[in-house]
N, CA, C and O of each residue as an XYZ file, in Angstrom:
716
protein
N       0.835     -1.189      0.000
C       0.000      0.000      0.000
C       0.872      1.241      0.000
O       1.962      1.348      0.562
N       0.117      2.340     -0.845
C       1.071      3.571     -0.922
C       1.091      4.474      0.375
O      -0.128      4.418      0.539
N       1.505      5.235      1.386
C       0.982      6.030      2.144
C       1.231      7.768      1.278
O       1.865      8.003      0.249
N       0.560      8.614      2.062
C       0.774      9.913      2.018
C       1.929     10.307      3.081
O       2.171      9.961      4.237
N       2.552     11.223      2.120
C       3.700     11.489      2.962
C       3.176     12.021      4.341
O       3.695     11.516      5.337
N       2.290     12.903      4.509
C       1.848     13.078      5.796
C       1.405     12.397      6.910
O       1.321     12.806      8.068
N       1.082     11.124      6.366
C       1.276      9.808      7.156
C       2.234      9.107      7.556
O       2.049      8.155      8.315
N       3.701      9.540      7.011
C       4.835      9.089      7.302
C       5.387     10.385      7.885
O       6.612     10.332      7.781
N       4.962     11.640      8.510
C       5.537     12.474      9.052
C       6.307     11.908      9.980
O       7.464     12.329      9.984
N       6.007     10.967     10.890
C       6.631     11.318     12.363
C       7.794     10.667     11.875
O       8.760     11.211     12.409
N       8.163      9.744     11.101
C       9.754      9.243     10.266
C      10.354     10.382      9.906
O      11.540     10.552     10.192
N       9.879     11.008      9.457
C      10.366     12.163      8.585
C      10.961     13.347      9.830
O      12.072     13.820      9.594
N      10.327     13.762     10.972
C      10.323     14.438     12.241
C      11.464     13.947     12.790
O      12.379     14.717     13.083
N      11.555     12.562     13.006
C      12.586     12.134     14.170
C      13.579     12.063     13.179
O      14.709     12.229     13.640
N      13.516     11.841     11.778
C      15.167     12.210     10.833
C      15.573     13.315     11.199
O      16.774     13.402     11.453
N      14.713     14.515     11.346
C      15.206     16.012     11.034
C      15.494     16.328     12.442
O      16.034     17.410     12.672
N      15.202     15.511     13.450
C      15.330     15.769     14.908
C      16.811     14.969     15.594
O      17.617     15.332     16.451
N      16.708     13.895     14.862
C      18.309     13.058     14.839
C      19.428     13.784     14.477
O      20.380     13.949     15.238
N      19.345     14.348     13.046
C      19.732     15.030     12.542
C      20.559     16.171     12.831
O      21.755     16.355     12.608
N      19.150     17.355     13.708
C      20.133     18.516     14.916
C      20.623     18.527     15.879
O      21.180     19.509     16.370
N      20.475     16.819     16.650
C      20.624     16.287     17.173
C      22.492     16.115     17.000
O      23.551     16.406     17.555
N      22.037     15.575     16.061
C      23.950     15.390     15.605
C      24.833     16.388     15.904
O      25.757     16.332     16.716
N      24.544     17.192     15.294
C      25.146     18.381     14.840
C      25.099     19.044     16.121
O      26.089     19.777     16.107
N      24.502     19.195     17.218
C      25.310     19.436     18.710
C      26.093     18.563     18.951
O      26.011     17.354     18.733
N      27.246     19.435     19.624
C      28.644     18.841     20.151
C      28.316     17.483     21.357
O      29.038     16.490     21.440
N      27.117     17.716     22.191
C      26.843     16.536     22.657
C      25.706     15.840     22.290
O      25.295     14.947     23.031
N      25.132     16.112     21.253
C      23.867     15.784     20.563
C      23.357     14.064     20.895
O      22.277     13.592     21.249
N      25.337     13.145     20.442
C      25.573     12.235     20.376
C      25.350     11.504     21.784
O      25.092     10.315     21.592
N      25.367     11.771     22.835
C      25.465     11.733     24.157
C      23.733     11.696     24.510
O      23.130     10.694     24.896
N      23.318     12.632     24.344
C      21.792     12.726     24.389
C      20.964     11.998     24.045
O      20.005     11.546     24.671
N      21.321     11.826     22.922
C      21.010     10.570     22.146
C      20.904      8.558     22.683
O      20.160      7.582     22.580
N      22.045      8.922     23.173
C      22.443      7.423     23.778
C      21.267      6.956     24.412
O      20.610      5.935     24.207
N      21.064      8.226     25.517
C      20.559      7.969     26.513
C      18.889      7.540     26.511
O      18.199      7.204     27.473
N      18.552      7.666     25.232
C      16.933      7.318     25.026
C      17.044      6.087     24.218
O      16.029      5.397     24.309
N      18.183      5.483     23.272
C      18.156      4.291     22.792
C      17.596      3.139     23.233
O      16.789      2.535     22.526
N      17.963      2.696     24.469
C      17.299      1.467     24.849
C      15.399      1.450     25.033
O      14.567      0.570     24.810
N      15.257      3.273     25.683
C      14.428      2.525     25.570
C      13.079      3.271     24.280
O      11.853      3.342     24.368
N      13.852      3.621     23.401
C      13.321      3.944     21.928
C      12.779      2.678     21.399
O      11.646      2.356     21.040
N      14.312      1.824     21.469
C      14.004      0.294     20.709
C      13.407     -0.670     21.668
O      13.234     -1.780     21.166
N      13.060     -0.559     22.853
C      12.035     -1.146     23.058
C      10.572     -0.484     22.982
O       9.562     -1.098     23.326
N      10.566      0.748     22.528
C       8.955      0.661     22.064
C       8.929      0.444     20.958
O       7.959     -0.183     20.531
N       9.916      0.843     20.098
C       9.338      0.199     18.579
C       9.180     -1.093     18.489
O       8.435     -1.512     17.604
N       9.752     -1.899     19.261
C       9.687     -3.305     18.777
C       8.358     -3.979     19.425
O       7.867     -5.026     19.004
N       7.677     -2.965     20.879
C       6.635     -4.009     21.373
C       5.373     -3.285     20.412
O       4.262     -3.806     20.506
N       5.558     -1.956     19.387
C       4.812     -1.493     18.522
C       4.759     -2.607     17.715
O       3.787     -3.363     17.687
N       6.230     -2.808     16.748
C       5.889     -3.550     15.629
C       5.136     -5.422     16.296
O       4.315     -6.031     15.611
N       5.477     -5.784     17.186
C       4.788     -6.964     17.443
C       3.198     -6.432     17.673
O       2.457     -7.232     17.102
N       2.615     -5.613     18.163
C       1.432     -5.049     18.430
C       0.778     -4.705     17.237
O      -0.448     -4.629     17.308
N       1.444     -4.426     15.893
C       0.725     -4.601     14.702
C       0.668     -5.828     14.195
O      -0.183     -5.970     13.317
N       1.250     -6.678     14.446
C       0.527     -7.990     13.964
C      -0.172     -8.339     14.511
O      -1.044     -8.947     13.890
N      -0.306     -8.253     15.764
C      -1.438     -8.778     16.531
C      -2.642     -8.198     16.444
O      -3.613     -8.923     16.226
N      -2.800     -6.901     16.585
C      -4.131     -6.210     17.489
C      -4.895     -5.260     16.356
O      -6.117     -5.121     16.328
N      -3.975     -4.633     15.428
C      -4.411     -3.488     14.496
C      -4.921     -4.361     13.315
O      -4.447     -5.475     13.089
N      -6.152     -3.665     12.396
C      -6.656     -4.002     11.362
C      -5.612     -3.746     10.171
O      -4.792     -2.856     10.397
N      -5.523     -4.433      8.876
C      -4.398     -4.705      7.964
C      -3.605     -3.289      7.045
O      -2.495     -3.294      6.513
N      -4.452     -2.339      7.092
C      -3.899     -0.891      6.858
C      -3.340     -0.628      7.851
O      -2.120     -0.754      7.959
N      -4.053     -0.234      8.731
C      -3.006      0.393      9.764
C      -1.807     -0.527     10.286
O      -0.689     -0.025     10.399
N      -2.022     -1.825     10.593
C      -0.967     -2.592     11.055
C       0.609     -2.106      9.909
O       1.703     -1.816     10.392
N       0.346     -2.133      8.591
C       0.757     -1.752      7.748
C       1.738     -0.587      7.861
O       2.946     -0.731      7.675
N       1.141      0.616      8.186
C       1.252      1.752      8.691
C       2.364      1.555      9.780
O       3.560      1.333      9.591
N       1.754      1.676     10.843
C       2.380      1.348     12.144
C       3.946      0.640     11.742
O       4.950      1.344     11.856
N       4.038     -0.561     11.345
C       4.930     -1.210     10.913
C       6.103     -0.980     10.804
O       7.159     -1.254     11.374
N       5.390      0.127      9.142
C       6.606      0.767      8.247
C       7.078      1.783      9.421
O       8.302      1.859      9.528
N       6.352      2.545     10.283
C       7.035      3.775     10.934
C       7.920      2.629     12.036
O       9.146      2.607     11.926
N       7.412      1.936     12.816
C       8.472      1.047     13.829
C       9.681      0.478     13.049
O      10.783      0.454     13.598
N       9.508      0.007     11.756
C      10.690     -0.644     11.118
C      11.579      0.817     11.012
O      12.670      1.021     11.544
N      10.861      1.687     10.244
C      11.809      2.838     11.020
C      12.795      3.376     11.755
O      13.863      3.880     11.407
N      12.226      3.179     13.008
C      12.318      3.544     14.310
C      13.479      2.903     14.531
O      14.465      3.619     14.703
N      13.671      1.240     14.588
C      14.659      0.315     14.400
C      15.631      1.002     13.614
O      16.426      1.847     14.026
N      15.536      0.676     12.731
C      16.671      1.045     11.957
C      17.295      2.291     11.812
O      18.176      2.456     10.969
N      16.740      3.588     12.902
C      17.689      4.731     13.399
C      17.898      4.484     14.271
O      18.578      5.296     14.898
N      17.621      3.626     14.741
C      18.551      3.289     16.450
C      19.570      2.579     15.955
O      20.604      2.891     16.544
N      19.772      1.619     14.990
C      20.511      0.618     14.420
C      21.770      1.879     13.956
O      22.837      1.752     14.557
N      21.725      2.455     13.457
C      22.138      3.800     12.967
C      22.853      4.099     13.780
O      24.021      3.712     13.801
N      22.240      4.999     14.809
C      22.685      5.606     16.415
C      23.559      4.714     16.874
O      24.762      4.917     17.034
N      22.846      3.510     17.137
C      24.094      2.556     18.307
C      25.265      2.437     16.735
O      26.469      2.619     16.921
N      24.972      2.262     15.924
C      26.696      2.285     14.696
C      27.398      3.329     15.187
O      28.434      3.218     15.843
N      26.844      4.386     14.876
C      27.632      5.786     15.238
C      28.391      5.960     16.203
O      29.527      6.432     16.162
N      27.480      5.384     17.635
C      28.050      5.811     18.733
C      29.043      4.454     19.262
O      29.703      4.312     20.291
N      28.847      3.627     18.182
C      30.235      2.065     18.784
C      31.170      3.138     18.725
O      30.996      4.281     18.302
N      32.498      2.445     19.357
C      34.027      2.931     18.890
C      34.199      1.816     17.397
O      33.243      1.324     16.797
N      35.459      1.646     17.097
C      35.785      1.392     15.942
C      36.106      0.346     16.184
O      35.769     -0.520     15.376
N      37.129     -0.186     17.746
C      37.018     -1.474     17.578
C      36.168     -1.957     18.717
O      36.779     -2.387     19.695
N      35.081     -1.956     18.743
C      33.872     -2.462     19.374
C      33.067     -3.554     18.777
O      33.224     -3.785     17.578
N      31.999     -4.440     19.653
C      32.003     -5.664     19.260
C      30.599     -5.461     18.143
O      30.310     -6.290     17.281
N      29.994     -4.433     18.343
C      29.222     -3.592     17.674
C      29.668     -3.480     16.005
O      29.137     -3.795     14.941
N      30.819     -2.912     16.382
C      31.693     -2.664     14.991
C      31.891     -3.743     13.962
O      31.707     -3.911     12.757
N      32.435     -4.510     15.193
C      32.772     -6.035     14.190
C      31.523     -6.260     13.548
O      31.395     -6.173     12.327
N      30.313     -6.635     14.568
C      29.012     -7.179     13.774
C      28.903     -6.536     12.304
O      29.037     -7.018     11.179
N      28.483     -4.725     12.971
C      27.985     -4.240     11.447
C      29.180     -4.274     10.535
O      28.981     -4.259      9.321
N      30.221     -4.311     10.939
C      30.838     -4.473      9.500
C      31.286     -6.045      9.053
O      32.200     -6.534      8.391
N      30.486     -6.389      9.561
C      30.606     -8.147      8.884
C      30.284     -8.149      7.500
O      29.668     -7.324      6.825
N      31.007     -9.621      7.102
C      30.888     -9.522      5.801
C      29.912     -9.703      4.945
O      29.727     -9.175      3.848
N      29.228    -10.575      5.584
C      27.615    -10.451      5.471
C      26.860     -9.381      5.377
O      26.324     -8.991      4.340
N      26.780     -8.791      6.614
C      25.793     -7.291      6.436
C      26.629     -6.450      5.760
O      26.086     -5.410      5.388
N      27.948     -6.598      5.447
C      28.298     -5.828      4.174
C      28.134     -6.024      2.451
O      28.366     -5.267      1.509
N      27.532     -7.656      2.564
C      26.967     -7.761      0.951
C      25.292     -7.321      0.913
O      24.619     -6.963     -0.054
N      24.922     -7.484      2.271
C      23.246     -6.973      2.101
C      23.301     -5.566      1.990
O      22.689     -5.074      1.042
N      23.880     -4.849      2.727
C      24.393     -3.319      1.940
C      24.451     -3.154      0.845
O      23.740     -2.282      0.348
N      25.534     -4.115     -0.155
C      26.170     -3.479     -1.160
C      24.709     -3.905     -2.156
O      24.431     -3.526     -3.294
N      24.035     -4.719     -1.337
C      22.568     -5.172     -2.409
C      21.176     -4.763     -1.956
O      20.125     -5.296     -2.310
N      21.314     -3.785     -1.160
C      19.848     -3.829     -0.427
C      19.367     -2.545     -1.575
O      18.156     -2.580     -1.793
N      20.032     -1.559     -2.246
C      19.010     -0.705     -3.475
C      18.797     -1.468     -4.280
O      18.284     -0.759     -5.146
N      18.828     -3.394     -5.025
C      18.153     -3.710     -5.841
C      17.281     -4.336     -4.843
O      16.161     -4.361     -5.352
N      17.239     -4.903     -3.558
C      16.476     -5.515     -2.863
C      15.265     -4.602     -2.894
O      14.220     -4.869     -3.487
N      15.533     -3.365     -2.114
C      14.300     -2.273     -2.431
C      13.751     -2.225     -3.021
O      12.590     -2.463     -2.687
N      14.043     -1.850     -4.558
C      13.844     -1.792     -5.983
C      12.603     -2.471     -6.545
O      11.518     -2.159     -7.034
N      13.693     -4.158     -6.059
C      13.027     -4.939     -6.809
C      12.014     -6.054     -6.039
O      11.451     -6.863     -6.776
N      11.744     -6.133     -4.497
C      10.920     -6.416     -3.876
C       9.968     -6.621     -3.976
O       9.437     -7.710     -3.760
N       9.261     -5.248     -4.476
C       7.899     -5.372     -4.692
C       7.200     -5.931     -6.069
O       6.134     -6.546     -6.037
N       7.937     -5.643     -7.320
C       7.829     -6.592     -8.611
C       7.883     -7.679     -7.919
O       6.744     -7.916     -7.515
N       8.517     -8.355     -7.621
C       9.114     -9.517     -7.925
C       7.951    -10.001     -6.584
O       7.604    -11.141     -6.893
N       7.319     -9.645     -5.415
C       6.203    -10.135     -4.853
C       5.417     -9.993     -6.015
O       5.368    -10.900     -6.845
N       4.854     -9.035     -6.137
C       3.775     -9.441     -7.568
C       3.831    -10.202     -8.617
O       2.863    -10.889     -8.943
N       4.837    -10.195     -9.219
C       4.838    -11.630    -10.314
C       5.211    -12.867     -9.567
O       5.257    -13.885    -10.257
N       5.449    -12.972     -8.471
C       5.385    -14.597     -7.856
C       3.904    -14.410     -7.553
O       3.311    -15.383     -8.019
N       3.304    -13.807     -7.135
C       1.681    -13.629     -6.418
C       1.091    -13.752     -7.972
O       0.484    -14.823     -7.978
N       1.007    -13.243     -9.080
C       0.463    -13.409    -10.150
C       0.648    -14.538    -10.908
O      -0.183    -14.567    -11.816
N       1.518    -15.642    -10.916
C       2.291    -16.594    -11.550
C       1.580    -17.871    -10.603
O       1.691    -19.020    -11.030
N       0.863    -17.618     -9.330
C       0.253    -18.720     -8.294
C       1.841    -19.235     -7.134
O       1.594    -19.871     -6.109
N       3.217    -18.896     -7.448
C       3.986    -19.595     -6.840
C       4.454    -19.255     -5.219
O       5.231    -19.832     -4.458
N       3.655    -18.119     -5.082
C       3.683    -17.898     -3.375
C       2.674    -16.812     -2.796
O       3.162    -15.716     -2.524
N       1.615    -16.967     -2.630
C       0.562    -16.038     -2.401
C       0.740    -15.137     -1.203
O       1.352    -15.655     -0.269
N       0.198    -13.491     -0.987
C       0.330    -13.324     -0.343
C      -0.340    -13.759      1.301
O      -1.461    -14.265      1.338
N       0.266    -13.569      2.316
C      -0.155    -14.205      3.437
C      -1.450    -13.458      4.033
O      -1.763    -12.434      3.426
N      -2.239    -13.817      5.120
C      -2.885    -12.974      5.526
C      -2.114    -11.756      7.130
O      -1.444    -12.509      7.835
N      -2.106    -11.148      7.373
C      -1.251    -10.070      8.164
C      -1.332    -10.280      9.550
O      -2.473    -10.259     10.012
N      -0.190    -10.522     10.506
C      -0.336    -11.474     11.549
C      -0.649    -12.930     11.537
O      -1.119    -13.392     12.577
N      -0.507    -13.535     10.767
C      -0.294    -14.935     10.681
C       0.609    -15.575     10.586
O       1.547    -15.018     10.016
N       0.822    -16.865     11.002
C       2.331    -17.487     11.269
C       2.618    -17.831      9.653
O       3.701    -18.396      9.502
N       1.800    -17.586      8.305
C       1.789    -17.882      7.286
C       2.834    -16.398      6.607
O       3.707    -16.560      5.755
N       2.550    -15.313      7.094
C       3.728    -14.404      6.942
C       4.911    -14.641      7.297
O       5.835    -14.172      6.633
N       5.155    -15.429      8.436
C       6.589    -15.925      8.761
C       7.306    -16.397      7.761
O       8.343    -15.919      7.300
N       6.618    -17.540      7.364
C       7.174    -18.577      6.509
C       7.144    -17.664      4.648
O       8.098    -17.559      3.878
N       6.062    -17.284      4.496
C       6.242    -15.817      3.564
C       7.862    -15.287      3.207
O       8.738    -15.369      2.346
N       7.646    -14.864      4.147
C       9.010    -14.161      4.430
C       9.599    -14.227      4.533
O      10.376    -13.332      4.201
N      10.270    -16.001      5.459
C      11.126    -16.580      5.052
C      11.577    -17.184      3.893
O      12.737    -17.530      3.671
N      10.259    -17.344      2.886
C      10.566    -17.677      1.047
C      11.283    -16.194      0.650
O      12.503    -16.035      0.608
N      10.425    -15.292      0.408
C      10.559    -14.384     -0.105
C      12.199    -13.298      0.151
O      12.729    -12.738     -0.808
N      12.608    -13.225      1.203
C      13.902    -12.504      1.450
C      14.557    -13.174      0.790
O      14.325    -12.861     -0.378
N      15.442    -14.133      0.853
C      16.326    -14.923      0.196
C      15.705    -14.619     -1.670
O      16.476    -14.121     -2.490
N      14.804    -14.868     -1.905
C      14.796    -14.329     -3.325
C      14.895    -13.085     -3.870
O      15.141    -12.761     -5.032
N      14.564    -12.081     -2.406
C      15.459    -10.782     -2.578
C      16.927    -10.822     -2.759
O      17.670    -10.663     -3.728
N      17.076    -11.052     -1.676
C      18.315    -10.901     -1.784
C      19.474    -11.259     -3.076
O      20.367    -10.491     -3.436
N      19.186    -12.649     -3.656
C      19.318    -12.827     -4.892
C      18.636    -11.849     -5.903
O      19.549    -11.540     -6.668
N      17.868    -11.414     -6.169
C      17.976    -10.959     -7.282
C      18.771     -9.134     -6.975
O      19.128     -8.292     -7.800
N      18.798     -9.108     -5.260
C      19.666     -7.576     -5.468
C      20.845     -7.763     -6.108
O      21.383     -6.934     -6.842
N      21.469     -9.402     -5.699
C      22.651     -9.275     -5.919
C      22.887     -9.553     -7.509
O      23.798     -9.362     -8.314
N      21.733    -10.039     -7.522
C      22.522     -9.915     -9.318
C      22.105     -8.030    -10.131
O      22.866     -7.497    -10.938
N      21.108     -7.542     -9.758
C      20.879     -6.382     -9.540
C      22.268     -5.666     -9.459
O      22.440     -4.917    -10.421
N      23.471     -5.701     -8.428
C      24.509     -4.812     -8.147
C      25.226     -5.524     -9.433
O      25.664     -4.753    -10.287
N      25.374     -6.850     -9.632
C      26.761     -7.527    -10.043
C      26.319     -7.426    -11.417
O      27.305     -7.070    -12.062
N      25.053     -7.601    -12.385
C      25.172     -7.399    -13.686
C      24.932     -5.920    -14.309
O      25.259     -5.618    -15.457
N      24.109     -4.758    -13.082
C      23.682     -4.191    -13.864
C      24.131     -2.600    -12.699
O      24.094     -1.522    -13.292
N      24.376     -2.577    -11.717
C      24.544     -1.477    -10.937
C      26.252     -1.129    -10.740
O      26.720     -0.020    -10.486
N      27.077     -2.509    -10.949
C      28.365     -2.424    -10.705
C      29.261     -1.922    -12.441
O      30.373     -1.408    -12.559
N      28.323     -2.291    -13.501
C      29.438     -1.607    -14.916
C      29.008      0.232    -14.495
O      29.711      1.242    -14.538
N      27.707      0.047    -14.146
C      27.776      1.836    -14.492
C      28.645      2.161    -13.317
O      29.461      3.077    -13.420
N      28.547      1.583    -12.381
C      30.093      2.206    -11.141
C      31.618      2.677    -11.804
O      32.353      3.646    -11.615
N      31.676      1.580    -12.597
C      32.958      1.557    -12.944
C      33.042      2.466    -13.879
O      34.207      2.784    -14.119
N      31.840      3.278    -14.814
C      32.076      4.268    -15.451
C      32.903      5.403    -14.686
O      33.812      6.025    -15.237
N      32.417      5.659    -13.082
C      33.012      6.989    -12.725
C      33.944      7.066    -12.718
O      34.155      8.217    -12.335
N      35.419      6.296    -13.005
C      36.763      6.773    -13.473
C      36.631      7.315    -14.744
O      37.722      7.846    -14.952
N      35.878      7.498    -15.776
C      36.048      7.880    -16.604
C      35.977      9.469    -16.874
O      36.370     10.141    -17.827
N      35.262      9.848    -15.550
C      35.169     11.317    -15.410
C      35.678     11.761    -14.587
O      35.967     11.051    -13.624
N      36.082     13.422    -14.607
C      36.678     14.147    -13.802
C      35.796     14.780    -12.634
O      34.825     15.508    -12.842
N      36.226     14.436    -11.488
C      35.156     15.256    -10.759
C      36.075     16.558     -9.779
O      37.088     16.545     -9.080
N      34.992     17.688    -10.232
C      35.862     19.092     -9.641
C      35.517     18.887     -8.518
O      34.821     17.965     -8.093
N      36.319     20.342     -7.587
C      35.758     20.317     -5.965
C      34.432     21.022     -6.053
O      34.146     22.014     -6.724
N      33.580     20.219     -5.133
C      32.049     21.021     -4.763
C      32.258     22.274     -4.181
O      32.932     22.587     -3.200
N      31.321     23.190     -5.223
C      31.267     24.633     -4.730
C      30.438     25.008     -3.680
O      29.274     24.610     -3.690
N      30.883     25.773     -2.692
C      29.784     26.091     -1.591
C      28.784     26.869     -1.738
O      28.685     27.227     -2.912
N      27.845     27.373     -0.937
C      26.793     27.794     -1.023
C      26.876     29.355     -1.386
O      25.818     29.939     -1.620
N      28.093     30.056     -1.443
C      28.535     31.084     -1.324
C      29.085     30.956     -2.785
O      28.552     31.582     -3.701
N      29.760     30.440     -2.911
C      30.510     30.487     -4.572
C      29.167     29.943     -5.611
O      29.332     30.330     -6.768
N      28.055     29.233     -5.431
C      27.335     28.585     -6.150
C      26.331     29.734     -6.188
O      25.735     29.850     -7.259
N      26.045     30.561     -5.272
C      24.983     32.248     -5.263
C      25.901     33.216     -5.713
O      25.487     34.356     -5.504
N      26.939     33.163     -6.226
C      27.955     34.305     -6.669
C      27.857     34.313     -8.339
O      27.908     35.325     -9.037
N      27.738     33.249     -8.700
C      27.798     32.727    -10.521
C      26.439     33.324    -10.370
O      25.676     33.373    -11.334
C-alpha cells in the first residue's frame, strides 16, 4: 500500500530531529541515553501490529516502527568505537553484501512479490499470521538474490564508469549564489 507522505511524518520528524541532534557537540550523548528505551517501544509497537491493528493500519504502524529500528541501528553504529564488538558485527561480511545489495532488494521487492503472487507460486499471506513468517522466510532470500545480481550485472558496470570522469571540488553555497 502507498501512504501519504503526511502519514509518514513522524519518520520524517525524528530524521530532522536526529539530525540537529547530531550536529550538537553533545547531541551524540543525548542521544544514547533514550536508545534502549526507543528500541524497546518500537519493537513491542511492531509486534502489536501484527497482533491487534486491522491490515492498513498494522501496515502503517509497521513501516514507521521498522523505522524507528533502523535509526537506532544507525545511532548505536555511530556511537560504537571502531574497535567495538558492535563494529565487528555491522561491519561483517555479510551485512556488508546486504548493503552493497539492499538498493536492488528495495527496488526490486515489490515486482518480484507481484509476479510470484500473479504466476500462483507464493501467495500473499494474511497479516499477523504465522503464514507471513514462513512468507518471508521464502521471499527474502529471493530478494536478496535478485539484489545481488541487480549490483553484479547491472549497478556495478555503471560504477565503474566513474573513473572515466573528472570530478571538480564542490562549490559552496557562497561560490554557487555568486555565478
Amino acid at each position: 500500500f502507498a501512504f501519504h507522505q503526511l502519514q509518514r511524518f513522524d519518520v520524517i520528524a525524528i530524521g530532522g530531529l536526529v539530525a540537529l541532534d547530531f550536529r550538537e557537540r553533545h547531541g551524540m550523548a543525548t542521544l544514547g541515553r533514550w536508545l534502549m528505551p526507543a528500541a524497546a517501544i518500537a519493537g513491542i509497537v511492531m509486534l502489536a501490529c501484527f497482533a491487534a491493528v486491522p491490515r492498513l493500519q498494522a501496515e502503517a504502524l509497521f513501516s514507521s516502527a521498522s523505522a524507528y529500528v533502523a535509526a537506532l541501528v544507525l545511532l548505536t553504529t555511530l556511537q560504537a568505537g571502531p574497535g567495538s564488538r558492535w563494529a565487528a558485527v555491522v561491519g561483517s561480511w555479510p551485512l556488508r553484501r546486504i548493503g552493497m545489495y539492499s538498493y536492488g532488494i528495495y527496488v526490486l521487492h515489490d515486482p518480484l512479490a507481484d509476479t510470484i503472487a500473479r504466476f500462483g507460486f507464493l501467495d500473499y499471506p494474511r497479516q499477523g499470521s504465522i503464514e507471513a513468517l514462513v512468507y518471508c522466510a521464502k521471499m527474502v532470500p529471493i530478494a536478496v538474490v535478485a539484489g545481488a545480481l541487480s549490483w553484479h550485472l547491472y549497478e556495478q558496470p555503471f560504477l565503474r564508469l566513474k573513473s572515466k570522469f573528472s570530478y571538480g571540488r564542490p562549490r559552496d553555497a557562497g561560490e554557487a549564489a555568486a555565478s
